[in-house]
C-alpha positions in Angstrom: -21.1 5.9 16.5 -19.1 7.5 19.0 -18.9 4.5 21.1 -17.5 2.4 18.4 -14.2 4.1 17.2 -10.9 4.8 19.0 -11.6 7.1 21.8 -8.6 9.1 21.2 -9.7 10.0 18.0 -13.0 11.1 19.2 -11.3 13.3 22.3 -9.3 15.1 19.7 -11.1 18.2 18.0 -9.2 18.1 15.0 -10.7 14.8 14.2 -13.6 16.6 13.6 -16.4 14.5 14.9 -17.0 10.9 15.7 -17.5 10.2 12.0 -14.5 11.0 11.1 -12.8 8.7 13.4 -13.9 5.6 11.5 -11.9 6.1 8.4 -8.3 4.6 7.9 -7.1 8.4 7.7 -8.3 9.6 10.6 -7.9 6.4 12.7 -4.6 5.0 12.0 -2.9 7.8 13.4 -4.2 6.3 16.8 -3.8 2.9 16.8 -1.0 2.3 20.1 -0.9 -1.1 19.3 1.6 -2.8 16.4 0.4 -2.9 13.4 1.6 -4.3 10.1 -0.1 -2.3 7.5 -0.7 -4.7 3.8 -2.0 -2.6 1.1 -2.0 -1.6 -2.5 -0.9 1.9 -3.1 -3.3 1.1 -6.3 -6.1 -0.5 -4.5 -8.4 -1.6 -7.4 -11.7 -1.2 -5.3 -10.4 2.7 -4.9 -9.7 2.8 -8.5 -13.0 1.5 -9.7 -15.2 3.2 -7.1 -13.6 6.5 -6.1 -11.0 7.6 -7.9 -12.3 5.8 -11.1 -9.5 6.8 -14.0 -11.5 5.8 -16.9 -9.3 2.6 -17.6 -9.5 -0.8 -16.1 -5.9 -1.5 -16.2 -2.4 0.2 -16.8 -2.8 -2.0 -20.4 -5.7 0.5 -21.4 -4.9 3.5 -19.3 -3.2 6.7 -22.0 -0.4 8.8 -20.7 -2.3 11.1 -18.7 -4.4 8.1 -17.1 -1.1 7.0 -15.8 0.4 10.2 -14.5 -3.0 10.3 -12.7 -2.3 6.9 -11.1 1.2 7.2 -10.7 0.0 10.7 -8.3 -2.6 8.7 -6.9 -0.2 6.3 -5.7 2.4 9.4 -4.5 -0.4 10.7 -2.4 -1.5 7.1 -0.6 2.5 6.7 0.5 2.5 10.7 1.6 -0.5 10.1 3.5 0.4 7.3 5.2 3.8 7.9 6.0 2.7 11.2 7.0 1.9 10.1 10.6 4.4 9.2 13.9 2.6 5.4 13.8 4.2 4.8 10.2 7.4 5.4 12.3 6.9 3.9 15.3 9.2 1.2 17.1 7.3 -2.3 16.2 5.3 -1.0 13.1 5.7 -1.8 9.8 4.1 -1.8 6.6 4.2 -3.8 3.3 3.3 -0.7 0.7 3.0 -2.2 -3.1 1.2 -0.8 -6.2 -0.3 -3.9 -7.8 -3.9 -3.3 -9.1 -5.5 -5.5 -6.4 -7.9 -5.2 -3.8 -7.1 -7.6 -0.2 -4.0 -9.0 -2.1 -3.5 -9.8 0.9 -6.3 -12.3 1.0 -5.5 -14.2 -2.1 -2.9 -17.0 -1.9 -1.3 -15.5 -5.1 -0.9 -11.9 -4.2 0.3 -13.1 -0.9 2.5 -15.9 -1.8 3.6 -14.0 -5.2 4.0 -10.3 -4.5 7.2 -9.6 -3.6 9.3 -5.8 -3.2 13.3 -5.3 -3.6 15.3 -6.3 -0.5 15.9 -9.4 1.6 15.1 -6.0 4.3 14.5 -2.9 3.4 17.7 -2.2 5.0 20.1 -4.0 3.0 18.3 -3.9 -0.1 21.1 -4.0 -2.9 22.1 -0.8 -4.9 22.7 -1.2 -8.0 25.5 0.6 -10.3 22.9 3.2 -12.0 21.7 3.6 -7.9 18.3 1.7 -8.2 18.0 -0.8 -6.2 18.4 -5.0 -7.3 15.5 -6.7 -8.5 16.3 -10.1 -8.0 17.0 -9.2 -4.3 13.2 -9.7 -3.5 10.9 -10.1 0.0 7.7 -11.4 -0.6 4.6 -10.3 1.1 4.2 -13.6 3.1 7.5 -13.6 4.4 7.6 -9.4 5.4 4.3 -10.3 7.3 6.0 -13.4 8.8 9.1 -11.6 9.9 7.8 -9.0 11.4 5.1 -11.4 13.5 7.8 -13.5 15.0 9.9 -10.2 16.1 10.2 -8.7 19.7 8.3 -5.8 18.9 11.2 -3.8 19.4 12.8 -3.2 16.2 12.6 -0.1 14.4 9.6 0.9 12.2 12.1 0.9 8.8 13.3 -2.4 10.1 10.0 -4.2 8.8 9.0 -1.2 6.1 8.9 -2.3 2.4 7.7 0.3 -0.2 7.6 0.2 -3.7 10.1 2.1 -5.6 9.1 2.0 -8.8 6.4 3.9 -10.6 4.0 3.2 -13.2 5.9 3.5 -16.4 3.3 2.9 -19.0 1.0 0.3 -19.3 3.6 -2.4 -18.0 3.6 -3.5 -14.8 6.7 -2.4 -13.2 6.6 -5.0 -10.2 6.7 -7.9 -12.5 5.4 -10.0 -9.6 1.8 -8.6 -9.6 -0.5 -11.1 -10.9 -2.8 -10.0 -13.8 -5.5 -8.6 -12.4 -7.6 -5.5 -13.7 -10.0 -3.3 -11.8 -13.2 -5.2 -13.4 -11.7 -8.4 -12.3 -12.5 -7.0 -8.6 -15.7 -5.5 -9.0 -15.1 -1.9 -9.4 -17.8 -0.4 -10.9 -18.1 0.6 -14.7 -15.4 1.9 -16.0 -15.2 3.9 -19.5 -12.3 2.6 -21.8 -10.8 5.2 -23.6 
Protein backbone atom coordinates (compact mmCIF):
# COMPACT_ATOMS: atom_id res chain seq x y z
CA UNK A 1 0.00 0.00 0.00
CA UNK A 2 2.68 2.20 0.77
CA UNK A 3 3.93 2.44 -2.62
CA UNK A 4 0.68 3.45 -4.05
CA UNK A 5 -0.29 6.79 -2.22
CA UNK A 6 1.40 10.27 -2.18
CA UNK A 7 4.67 9.89 -0.54
CA UNK A 8 4.40 12.89 1.41
CA UNK A 9 1.52 11.66 3.12
CA UNK A 10 3.27 8.50 3.96
CA UNK A 11 6.65 10.55 5.26
CA UNK A 12 4.36 12.48 7.64
CA UNK A 13 3.60 10.74 11.08
CA UNK A 14 0.60 12.47 11.64
CA UNK A 15 -0.88 10.68 8.73
CA UNK A 16 -0.84 7.91 10.73
CA UNK A 17 0.19 5.09 8.50
CA UNK A 18 0.07 4.28 4.84
CA UNK A 19 -3.56 3.51 5.04
CA UNK A 20 -4.53 6.50 5.98
CA UNK A 21 -2.98 8.21 3.09
CA UNK A 22 -5.49 6.79 0.58
CA UNK A 23 -8.48 8.62 1.73
CA UNK A 24 -9.63 12.13 0.32
CA UNK A 25 -9.02 13.49 3.99
CA UNK A 26 -5.85 12.60 4.42
CA UNK A 27 -4.53 12.93 0.86
CA UNK A 28 -5.79 16.05 -0.45
CA UNK A 29 -3.98 18.02 1.82
CA UNK A 30 -0.95 16.85 -0.45
CA UNK A 31 -1.80 17.01 -3.74
CA UNK A 32 1.08 19.99 -5.21
CA UNK A 33 -0.55 19.89 -8.35
CA UNK A 34 -3.88 22.07 -9.34
CA UNK A 35 -6.72 20.74 -8.65
CA UNK A 36 -10.41 21.60 -9.23
CA UNK A 37 -12.28 19.80 -6.69
CA UNK A 38 -16.39 18.86 -8.03
CA UNK A 39 -18.42 17.49 -5.30
CA UNK A 40 -21.69 17.31 -3.38
CA UNK A 41 -21.52 18.63 0.01
CA UNK A 42 -24.62 15.93 0.13
CA UNK A 43 -23.04 13.23 -1.71
CA UNK A 44 -25.95 10.64 -2.03
CA UNK A 45 -23.51 7.52 -2.01
CA UNK A 46 -22.25 9.09 1.67
CA UNK A 47 -25.78 9.51 2.54
CA UNK A 48 -27.05 6.06 1.74
CA UNK A 49 -23.97 4.16 2.91
CA UNK A 50 -22.27 6.05 5.79
CA UNK A 51 -23.97 8.51 7.11
CA UNK A 52 -27.45 6.98 6.23
CA UNK A 53 -30.20 9.58 7.85
CA UNK A 54 -33.09 7.41 7.64
CA UNK A 55 -34.71 9.33 4.59
CA UNK A 56 -34.03 9.01 0.92
CA UNK A 57 -34.60 12.52 0.12
CA UNK A 58 -35.09 16.07 1.79
CA UNK A 59 -38.97 15.34 0.57
CA UNK A 60 -39.15 12.60 3.30
CA UNK A 61 -36.43 13.66 5.70
CA UNK A 62 -38.48 15.30 9.39
CA UNK A 63 -36.90 18.39 11.01
CA UNK A 64 -34.26 16.76 12.79
CA UNK A 65 -33.24 14.58 9.56
CA UNK A 66 -32.56 17.85 8.13
CA UNK A 67 -30.64 19.60 10.80
CA UNK A 68 -28.62 16.39 10.67
CA UNK A 69 -27.95 16.99 6.88
CA UNK A 70 -27.77 20.49 6.94
CA UNK A 71 -24.51 19.63 9.82
CA UNK A 72 -23.39 17.05 7.63
CA UNK A 73 -22.97 19.37 4.91
CA UNK A 74 -21.27 22.23 7.56
CA UNK A 75 -18.68 19.62 8.42
CA UNK A 76 -17.77 18.50 4.47
CA UNK A 77 -17.09 22.45 3.68
CA UNK A 78 -15.06 22.79 7.25
CA UNK A 79 -13.14 19.92 6.36
CA UNK A 80 -12.30 20.77 3.24
CA UNK A 81 -11.58 24.26 3.40
CA UNK A 82 -9.72 23.38 6.46
CA UNK A 83 -6.43 22.79 4.51
CA UNK A 84 -3.72 25.45 2.78
CA UNK A 85 -4.55 23.39 -0.83
CA UNK A 86 -8.32 24.75 -0.62
CA UNK A 87 -6.36 28.12 -0.68
CA UNK A 88 -3.75 27.66 -2.78
CA UNK A 89 -2.88 29.93 -5.95
CA UNK A 90 -4.43 27.84 -9.02
CA UNK A 91 -6.99 25.62 -6.94
CA UNK A 92 -10.39 25.84 -6.97
CA UNK A 93 -13.37 23.99 -6.06
CA UNK A 94 -17.09 23.75 -7.26
CA UNK A 95 -18.78 22.90 -3.53
CA UNK A 96 -22.81 22.21 -4.10
CA UNK A 97 -25.28 20.29 -1.93
CA UNK A 98 -27.45 18.54 -4.43
CA UNK A 99 -28.33 14.97 -3.38
CA UNK A 100 -26.11 13.42 -6.13
CA UNK A 101 -23.36 11.14 -6.33
CA UNK A 102 -20.50 12.09 -9.64
CA UNK A 103 -22.93 14.92 -10.67
CA UNK A 104 -20.22 15.59 -12.20
CA UNK A 105 -20.56 12.67 -14.47
CA UNK A 106 -24.08 13.21 -15.63
CA UNK A 107 -24.73 15.59 -18.42
CA UNK A 108 -27.61 17.09 -16.25
CA UNK A 109 -25.82 17.77 -13.02
CA UNK A 110 -23.05 19.12 -15.05
CA UNK A 111 -24.80 21.07 -17.62
CA UNK A 112 -27.69 22.09 -15.00
CA UNK A 113 -26.19 22.66 -11.61
CA UNK A 114 -25.34 26.01 -11.29
CA UNK A 115 -24.25 28.30 -7.83
CA UNK A 116 -24.81 32.35 -7.35
CA UNK A 117 -22.17 34.44 -9.21
CA UNK A 118 -20.94 34.96 -12.67
CA UNK A 119 -17.45 34.55 -10.07
CA UNK A 120 -17.53 34.10 -6.81
CA UNK A 121 -16.06 37.45 -6.60
CA UNK A 122 -18.64 39.57 -7.96
CA UNK A 123 -21.48 37.62 -7.02
CA UNK A 124 -24.40 40.22 -6.58
CA UNK A 125 -25.67 41.25 -3.03
CA UNK A 126 -28.84 41.61 -2.67
CA UNK A 127 -30.82 44.35 -0.49
CA UNK A 128 -31.60 41.85 2.56
CA UNK A 129 -27.52 40.92 1.94
CA UNK A 130 -27.99 37.42 0.33
CA UNK A 131 -26.60 37.03 -2.61
CA UNK A 132 -28.73 37.19 -6.32
CA UNK A 133 -30.09 34.05 -7.61
CA UNK A 134 -30.48 34.73 -11.03
CA UNK A 135 -26.69 35.68 -11.12
CA UNK A 136 -25.73 31.91 -11.69
CA UNK A 137 -22.28 29.88 -12.82
CA UNK A 138 -22.95 26.55 -13.83
CA UNK A 139 -20.78 23.64 -13.05
CA UNK A 140 -19.57 23.24 -16.69
CA UNK A 141 -18.60 26.60 -17.15
CA UNK A 142 -16.60 26.97 -13.34
CA UNK A 143 -14.73 23.73 -14.50
CA UNK A 144 -14.15 25.38 -17.97
CA UNK A 145 -12.92 28.64 -16.57
CA UNK A 146 -10.74 27.57 -14.39
CA UNK A 147 -9.11 24.89 -17.11
CA UNK A 148 -8.36 27.58 -19.62
CA UNK A 149 -6.69 29.93 -16.82
CA UNK A 150 -2.87 30.54 -16.19
CA UNK A 151 -2.71 28.75 -13.13
CA UNK A 152 -2.05 31.83 -11.40
CA UNK A 153 -5.11 33.21 -10.14
CA UNK A 154 -6.10 33.06 -6.63
CA UNK A 155 -7.77 30.00 -5.05
CA UNK A 156 -11.18 32.26 -4.37
CA UNK A 157 -10.84 33.36 -7.92
CA UNK A 158 -12.24 29.87 -9.20
CA UNK A 159 -14.10 28.84 -5.56
CA UNK A 160 -17.91 28.45 -5.76
CA UNK A 161 -19.67 27.22 -2.55
CA UNK A 162 -23.08 26.92 -1.78
CA UNK A 163 -24.74 29.36 0.45
CA UNK A 164 -27.74 28.18 1.16
CA UNK A 165 -28.83 25.45 3.55
CA UNK A 166 -31.35 22.88 3.56
CA UNK A 167 -34.54 24.63 4.62
CA UNK A 168 -36.96 21.81 4.78
CA UNK A 169 -37.72 19.33 2.43
CA UNK A 170 -37.23 21.90 -0.62
CA UNK A 171 -34.44 21.98 -2.50
CA UNK A 172 -32.90 25.31 -1.96
CA UNK A 173 -30.59 25.18 -5.23
CA UNK A 174 -33.57 25.01 -7.43
CA UNK A 175 -31.12 23.78 -10.13
CA UNK A 176 -30.55 20.31 -8.62
CA UNK A 177 -32.22 17.77 -10.63
CA UNK A 178 -34.53 15.37 -8.85
CA UNK A 179 -32.62 12.86 -7.66
CA UNK A 180 -32.97 10.80 -4.26
CA UNK A 181 -30.44 8.65 -2.52
CA UNK A 182 -32.26 5.31 -3.80
CA UNK A 183 -31.99 6.69 -7.27
CA UNK A 184 -28.00 6.15 -6.77
CA UNK A 185 -27.87 3.09 -5.07
CA UNK A 186 -27.40 3.87 -1.48
CA UNK A 187 -28.31 1.16 0.36
CA UNK A 188 -31.72 0.59 2.34
CA UNK A 189 -32.85 3.29 3.78
CA UNK A 190 -35.80 3.36 6.57
CA UNK A 191 -38.57 6.10 5.79
CA UNK A 192 -39.79 7.64 8.63
Amino acid sequence: MSSGVNQACVKDTTAAGAANCSTPQQNYKYIESHIFVLNSMLDAWQMGSIFQPGCSSPTKCNATQITELDSYQHDFFTAISGFGTYRKAGNGAFLYNCILHCGEQDTDGFNQIALPGSTPATATATATGGVDRQSRTVMQEALSTWWESDGGDSAAAHTYVEGCSLDGPEACNPTCPGVTLTDWGAGALSEQ
